[in-house]
C-alpha positions in Angstrom: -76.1 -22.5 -66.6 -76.8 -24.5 -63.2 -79.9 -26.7 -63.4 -82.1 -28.3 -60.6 -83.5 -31.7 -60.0 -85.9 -33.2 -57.9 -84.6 -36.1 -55.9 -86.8 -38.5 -54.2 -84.5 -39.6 -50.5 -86.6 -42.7 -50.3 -86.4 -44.1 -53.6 -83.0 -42.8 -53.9 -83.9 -41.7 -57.2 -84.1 -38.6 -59.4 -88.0 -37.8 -60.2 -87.4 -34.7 -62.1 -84.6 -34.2 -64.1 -82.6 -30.7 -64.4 -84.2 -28.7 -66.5 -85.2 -25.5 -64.7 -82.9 -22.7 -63.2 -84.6 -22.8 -59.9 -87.1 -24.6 -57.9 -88.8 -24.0 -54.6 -90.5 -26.2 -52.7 -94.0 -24.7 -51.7 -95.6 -28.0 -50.3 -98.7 -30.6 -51.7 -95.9 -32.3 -54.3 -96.0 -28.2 -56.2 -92.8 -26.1 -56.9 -91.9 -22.6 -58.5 -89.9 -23.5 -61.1 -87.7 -20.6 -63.2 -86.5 -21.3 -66.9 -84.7 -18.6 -68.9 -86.2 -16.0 -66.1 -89.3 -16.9 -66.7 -91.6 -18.1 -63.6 -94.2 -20.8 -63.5 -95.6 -23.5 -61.3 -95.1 -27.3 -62.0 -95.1 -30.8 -59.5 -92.8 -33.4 -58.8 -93.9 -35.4 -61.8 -92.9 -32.1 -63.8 -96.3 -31.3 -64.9 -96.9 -27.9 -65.6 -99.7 -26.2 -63.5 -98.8 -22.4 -64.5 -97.2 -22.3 -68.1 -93.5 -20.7 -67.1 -94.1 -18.0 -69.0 -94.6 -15.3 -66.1 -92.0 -12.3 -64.7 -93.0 -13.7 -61.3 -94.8 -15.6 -59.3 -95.7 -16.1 -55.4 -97.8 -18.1 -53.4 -100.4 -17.7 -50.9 -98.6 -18.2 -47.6 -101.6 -19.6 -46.0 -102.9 -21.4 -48.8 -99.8 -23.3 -51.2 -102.2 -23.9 -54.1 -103.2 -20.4 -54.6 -100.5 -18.1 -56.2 -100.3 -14.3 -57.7 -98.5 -14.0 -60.9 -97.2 -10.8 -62.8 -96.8 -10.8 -66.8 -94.4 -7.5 -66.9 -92.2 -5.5 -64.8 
């Protein structure tokens, strides 16, 4: 399985290292991360926010700390 990392241009240094699926960048340092098809929300210190326990998971276009998740199909 393909993993993803977050790498930090400046520092020229990995600050997450693969663990999750996917990750996608949605702004303030906060990312949805997927791990065995499971959604959640962590930040680039790999803190979790929302546990990644979820089916999905979006965010608020207009507001990137607010997000909708859904526990089944």
């Amino acid at each position: 399985m393909k993993t993803c990392d977050i790498f930090d241009f400046e520092k020229g240094s990995i600050l997450l290292e693969p663990t999750y699926s996917y990750l996608e960048n949605v702004g303030n340092g906060n990312f949805i991360a997927v791990k065995n098809d499971k959604y959640g929300v962590i930040n680039y210190k790999g803190e979790i926010l929302i546990d990644i326990e979820f089916f999905s998971i979006i965010y608020a276009i207009s507001n990137k700390t607010l997000f909708t998740v859904q526990n089944k199909q």
